[in-house]
Each structure stands twice: as C-alpha cells, then as structure tokens.
N, CA, C and O atoms as a GROMACS GRO file, in nm:
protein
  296
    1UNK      N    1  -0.567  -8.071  -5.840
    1UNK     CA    2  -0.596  -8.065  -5.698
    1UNK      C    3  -0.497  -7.975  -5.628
    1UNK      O    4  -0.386  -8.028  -5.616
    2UNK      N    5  -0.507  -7.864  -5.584
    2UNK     CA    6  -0.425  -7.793  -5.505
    2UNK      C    7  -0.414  -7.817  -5.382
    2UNK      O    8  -0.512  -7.815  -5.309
    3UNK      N    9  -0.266  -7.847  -5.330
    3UNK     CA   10  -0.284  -7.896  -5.197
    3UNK      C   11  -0.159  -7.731  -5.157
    3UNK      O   12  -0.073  -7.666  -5.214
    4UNK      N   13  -0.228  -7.735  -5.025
    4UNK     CA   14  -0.129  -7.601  -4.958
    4UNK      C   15  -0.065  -7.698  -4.860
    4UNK      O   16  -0.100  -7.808  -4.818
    5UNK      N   17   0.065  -7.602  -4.834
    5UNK     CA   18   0.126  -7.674  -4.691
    5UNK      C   19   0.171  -7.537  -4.625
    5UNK      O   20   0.215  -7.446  -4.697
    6UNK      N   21   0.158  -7.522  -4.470
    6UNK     CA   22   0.122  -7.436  -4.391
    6UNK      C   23   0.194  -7.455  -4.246
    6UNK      O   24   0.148  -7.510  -4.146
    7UNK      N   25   0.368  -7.372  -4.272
    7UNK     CA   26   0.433  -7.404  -4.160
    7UNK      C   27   0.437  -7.292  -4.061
    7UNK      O   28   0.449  -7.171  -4.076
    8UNK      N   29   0.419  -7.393  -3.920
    8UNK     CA   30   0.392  -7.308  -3.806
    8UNK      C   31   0.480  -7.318  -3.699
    8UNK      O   32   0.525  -7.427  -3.664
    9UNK      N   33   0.509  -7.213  -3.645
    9UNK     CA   34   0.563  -7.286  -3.478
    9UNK      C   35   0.452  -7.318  -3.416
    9UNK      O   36   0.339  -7.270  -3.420
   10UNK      N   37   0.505  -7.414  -3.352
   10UNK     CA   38   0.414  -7.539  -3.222
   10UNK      C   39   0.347  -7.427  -3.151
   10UNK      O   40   0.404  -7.319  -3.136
   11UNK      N   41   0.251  -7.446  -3.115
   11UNK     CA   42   0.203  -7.345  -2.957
   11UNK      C   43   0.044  -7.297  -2.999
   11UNK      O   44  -0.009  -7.204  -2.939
   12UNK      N   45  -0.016  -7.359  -3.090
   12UNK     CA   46  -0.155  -7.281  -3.143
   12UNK      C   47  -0.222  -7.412  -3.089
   12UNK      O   48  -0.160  -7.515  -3.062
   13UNK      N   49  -0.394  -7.388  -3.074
   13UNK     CA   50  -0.436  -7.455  -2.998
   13UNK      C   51  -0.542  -7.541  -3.114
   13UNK      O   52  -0.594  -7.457  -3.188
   14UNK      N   53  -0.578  -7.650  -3.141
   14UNK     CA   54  -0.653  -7.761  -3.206
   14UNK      C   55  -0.761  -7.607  -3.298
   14UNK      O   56  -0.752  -7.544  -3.403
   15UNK      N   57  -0.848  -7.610  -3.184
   15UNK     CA   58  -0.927  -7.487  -3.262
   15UNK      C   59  -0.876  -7.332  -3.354
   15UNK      O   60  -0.955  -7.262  -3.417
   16UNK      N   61  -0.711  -7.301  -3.340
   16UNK     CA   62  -0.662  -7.199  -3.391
   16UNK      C   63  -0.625  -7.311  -3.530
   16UNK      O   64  -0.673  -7.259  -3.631
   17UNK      N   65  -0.582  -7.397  -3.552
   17UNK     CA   66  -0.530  -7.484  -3.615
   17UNK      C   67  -0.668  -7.518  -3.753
   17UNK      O   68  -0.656  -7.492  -3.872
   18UNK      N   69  -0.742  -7.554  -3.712
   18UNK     CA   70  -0.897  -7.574  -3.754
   18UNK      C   71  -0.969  -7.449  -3.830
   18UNK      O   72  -1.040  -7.458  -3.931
   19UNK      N   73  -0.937  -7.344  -3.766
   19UNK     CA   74  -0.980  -7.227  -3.823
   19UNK      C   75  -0.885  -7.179  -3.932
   19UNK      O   76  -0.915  -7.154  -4.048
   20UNK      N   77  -0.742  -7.170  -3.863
   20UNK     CA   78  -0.649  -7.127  -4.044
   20UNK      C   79  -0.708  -7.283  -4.170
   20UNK      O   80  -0.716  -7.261  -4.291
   21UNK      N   81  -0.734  -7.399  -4.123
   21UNK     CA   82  -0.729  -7.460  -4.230
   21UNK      C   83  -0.905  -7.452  -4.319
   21UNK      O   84  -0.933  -7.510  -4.424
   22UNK      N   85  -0.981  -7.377  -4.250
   22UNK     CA   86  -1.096  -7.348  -4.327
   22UNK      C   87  -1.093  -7.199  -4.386
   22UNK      O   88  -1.133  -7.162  -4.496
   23UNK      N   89  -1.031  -7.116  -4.277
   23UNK     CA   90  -0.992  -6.994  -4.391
   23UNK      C   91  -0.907  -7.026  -4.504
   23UNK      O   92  -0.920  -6.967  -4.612
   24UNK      N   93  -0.829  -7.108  -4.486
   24UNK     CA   94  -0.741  -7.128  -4.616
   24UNK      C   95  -0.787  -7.187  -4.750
   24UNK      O   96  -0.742  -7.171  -4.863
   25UNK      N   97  -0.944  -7.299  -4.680
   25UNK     CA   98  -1.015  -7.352  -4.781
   25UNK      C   99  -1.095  -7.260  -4.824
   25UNK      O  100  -1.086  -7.255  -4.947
   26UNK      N  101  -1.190  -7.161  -4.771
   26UNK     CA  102  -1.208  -7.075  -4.825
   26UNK      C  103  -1.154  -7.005  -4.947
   26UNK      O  104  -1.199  -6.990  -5.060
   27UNK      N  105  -1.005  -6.954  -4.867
   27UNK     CA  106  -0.953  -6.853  -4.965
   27UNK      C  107  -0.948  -6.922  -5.089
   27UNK      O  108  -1.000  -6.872  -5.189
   28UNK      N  109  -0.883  -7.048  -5.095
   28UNK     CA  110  -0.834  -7.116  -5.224
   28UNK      C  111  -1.014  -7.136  -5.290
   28UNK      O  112  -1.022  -7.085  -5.402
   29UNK      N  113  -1.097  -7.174  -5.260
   29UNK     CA  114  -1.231  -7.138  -5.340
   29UNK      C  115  -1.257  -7.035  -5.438
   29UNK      O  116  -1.274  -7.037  -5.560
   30UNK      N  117  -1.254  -6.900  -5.308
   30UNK     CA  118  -1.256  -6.782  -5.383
   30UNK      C  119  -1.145  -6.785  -5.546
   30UNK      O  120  -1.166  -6.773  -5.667
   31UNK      N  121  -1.063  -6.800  -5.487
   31UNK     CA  122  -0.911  -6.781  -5.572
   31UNK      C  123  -0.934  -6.848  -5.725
   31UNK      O  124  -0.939  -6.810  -5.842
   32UNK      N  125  -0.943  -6.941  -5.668
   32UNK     CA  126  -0.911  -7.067  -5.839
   32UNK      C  127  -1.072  -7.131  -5.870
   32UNK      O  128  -1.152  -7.128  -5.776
   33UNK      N  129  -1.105  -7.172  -5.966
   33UNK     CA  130  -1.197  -7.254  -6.028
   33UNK      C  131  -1.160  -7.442  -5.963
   33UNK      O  132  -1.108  -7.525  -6.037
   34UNK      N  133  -1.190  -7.462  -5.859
   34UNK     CA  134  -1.177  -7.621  -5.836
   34UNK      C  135  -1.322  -7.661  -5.707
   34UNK      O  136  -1.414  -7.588  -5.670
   35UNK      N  137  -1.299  -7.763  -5.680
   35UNK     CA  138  -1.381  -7.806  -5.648
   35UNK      C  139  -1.355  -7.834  -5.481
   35UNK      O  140  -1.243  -7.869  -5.446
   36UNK      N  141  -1.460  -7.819  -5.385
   36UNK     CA  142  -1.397  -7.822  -5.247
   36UNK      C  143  -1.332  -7.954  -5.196
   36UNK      O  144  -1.254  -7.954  -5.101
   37UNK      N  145  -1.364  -8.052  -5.253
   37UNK     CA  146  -1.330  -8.180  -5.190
   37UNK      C  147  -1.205  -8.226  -5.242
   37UNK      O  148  -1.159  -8.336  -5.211
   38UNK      N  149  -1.120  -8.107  -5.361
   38UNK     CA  150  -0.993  -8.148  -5.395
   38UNK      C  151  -0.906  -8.035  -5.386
   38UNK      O  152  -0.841  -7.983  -5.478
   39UNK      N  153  -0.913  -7.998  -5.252
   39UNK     CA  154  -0.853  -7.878  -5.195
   39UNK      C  155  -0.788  -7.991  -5.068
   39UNK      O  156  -0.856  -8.060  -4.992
   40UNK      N  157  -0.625  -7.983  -5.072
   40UNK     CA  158  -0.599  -8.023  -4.937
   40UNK      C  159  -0.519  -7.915  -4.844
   40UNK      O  160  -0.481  -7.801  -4.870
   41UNK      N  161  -0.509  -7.990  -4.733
   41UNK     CA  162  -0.427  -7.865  -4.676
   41UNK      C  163  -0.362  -7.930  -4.532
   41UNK      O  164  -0.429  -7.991  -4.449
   42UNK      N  165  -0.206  -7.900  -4.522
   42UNK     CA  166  -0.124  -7.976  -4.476
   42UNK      C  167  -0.054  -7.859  -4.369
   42UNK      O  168   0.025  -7.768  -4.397
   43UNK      N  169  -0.108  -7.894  -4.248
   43UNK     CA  170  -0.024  -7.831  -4.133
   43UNK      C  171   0.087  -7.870  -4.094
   43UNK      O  172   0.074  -7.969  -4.023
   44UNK      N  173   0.226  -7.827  -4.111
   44UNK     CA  174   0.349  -7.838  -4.034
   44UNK      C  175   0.358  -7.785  -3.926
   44UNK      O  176   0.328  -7.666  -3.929
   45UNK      N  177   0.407  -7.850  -3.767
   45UNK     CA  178   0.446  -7.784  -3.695
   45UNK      C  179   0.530  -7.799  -3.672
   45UNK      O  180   0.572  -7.914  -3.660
   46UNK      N  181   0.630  -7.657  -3.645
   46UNK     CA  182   0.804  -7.727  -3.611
   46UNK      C  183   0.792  -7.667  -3.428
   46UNK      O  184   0.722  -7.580  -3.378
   47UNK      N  185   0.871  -7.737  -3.382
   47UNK     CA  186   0.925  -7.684  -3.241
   47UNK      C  187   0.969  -7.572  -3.271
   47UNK      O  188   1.045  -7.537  -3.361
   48UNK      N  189   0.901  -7.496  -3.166
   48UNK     CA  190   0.992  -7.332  -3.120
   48UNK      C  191   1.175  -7.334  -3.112
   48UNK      O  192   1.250  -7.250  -3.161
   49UNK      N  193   1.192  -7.389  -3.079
   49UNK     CA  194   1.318  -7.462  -3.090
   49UNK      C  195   1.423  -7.500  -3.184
   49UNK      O  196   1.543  -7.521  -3.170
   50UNK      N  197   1.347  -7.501  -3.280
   50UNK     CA  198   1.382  -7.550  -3.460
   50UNK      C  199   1.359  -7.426  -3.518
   50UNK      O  200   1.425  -7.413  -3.621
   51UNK      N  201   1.304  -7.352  -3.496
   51UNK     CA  202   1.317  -7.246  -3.639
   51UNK      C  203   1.356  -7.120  -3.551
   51UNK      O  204   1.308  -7.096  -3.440
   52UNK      N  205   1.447  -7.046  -3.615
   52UNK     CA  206   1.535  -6.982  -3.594
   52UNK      C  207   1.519  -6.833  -3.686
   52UNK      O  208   1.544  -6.837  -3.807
   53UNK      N  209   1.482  -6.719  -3.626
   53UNK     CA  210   1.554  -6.579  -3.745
   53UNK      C  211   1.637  -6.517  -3.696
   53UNK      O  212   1.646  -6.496  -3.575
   54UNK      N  213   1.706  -6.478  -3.774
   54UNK     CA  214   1.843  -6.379  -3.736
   54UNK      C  215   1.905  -6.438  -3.612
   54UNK      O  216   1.934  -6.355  -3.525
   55UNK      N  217   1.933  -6.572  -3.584
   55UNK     CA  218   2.018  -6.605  -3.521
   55UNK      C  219   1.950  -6.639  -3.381
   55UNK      O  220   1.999  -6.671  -3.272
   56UNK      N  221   1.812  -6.620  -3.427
   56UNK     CA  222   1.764  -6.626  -3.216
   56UNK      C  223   1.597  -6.726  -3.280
   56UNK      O  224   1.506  -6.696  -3.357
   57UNK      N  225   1.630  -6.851  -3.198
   57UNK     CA  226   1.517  -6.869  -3.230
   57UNK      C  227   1.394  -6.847  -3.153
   57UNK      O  228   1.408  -6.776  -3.054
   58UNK      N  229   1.252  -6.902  -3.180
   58UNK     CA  230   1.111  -6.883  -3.164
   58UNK      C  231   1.094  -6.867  -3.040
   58UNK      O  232   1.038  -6.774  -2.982
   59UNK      N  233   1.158  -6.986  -2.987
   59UNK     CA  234   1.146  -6.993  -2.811
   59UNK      C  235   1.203  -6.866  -2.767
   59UNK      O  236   1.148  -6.778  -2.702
   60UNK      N  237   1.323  -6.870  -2.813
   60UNK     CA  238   1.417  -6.762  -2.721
   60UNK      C  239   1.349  -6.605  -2.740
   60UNK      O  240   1.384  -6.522  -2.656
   61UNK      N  241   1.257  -6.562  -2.844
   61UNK     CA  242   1.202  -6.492  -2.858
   61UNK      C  243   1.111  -6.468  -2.749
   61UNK      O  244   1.111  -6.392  -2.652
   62UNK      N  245   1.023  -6.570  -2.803
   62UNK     CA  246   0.909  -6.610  -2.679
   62UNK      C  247   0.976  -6.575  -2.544
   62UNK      O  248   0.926  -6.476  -2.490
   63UNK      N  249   1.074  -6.632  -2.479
   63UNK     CA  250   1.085  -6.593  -2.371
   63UNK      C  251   1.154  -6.490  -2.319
   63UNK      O  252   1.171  -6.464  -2.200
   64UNK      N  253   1.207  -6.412  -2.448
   64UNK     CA  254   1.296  -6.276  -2.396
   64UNK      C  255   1.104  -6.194  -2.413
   64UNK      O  256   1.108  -6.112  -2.322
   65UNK      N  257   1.033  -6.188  -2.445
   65UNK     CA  258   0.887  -6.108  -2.475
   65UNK      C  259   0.834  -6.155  -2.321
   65UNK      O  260   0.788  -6.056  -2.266
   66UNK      N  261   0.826  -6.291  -2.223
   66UNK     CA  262   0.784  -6.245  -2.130
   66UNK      C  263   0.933  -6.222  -2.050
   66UNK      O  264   0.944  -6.333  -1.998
   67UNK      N  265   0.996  -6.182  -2.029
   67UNK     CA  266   1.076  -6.122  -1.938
   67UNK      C  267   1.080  -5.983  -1.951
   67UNK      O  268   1.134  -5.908  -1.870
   68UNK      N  269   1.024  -5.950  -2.052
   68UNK     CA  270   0.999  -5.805  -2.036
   68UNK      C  271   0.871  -5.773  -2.016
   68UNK      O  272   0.848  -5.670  -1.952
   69UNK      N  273   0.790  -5.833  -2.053
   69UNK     CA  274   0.646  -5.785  -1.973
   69UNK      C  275   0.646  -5.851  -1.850
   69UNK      O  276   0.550  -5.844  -1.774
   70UNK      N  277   0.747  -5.914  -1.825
   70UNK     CA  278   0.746  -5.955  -1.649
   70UNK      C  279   0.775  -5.842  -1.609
   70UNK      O  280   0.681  -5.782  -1.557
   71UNK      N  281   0.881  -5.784  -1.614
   71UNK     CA  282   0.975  -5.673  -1.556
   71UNK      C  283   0.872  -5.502  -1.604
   71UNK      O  284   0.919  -5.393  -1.571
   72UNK      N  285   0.794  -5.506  -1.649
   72UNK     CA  286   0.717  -5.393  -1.716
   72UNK      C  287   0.575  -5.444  -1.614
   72UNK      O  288   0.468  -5.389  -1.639
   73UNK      N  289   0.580  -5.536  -1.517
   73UNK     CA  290   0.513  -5.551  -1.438
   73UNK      C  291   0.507  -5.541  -1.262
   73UNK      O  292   0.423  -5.505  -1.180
   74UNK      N  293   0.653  -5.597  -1.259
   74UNK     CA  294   0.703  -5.536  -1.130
   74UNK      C  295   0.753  -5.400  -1.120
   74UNK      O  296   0.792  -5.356  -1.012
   0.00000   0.00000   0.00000
C-alpha cells in the first residue's frame, strides 16, 4: 500500500487541498501497479510561521512580497 505524505504551508483553500490529493492519486496509478483503494495520502500543514528557508520564514516572505506590490502600487 503506498501511502504519500505531502507537506505544505497553511494558506491553500479545502478545494486546492482536494485537488493536489487526487492529482497525486492519479499520478501514483499511472506510476506503480496497485490498486486505487490502497493508495493513501496524508496532508501536512505547517504554519507559515514554522517553516523557515535561508533564515526567513514563509510568513515573512509572504509579507515582504506584499509590501512590495503595495509600494509598486502607490
């Protein structure tokens, strides 16, 4: 039984969530010889807050991206 696990930052909406986990059942179909009903698939969401690259995390990203399309607006 192949189970995937599928980590995200927080902020996608029920239906964005729904759709990666049927493309993913998909893909794993295509991919391997198994059967659909022993395909699982496990969404993580971490807070923007919690995951971090190069020292700046998700949020702080997020909100340095609108302060510049704020300012690329006034």
């Amino acid at each position: 039984m192949p189970q995937i696990t599928v980590t995200l930052a927080e902020g996608r909406t029920p239906e964005q969530i729904r759709t990666l986990q049927h493309e993913v059942h998909e893909a794993v179909l295509r991919s391997i010889d198994t059967r659909p009903e022993y395909i699982r698939i496990v969404v993580h969401e971490v807070p923007a807050t919690h995951w971090a690259t190069g020292d700046t995390t998700i949020a702080e990203m997020r909100a340095a991206t609108r302060t510049t399309a704020e300012r690329e607006l006034s």
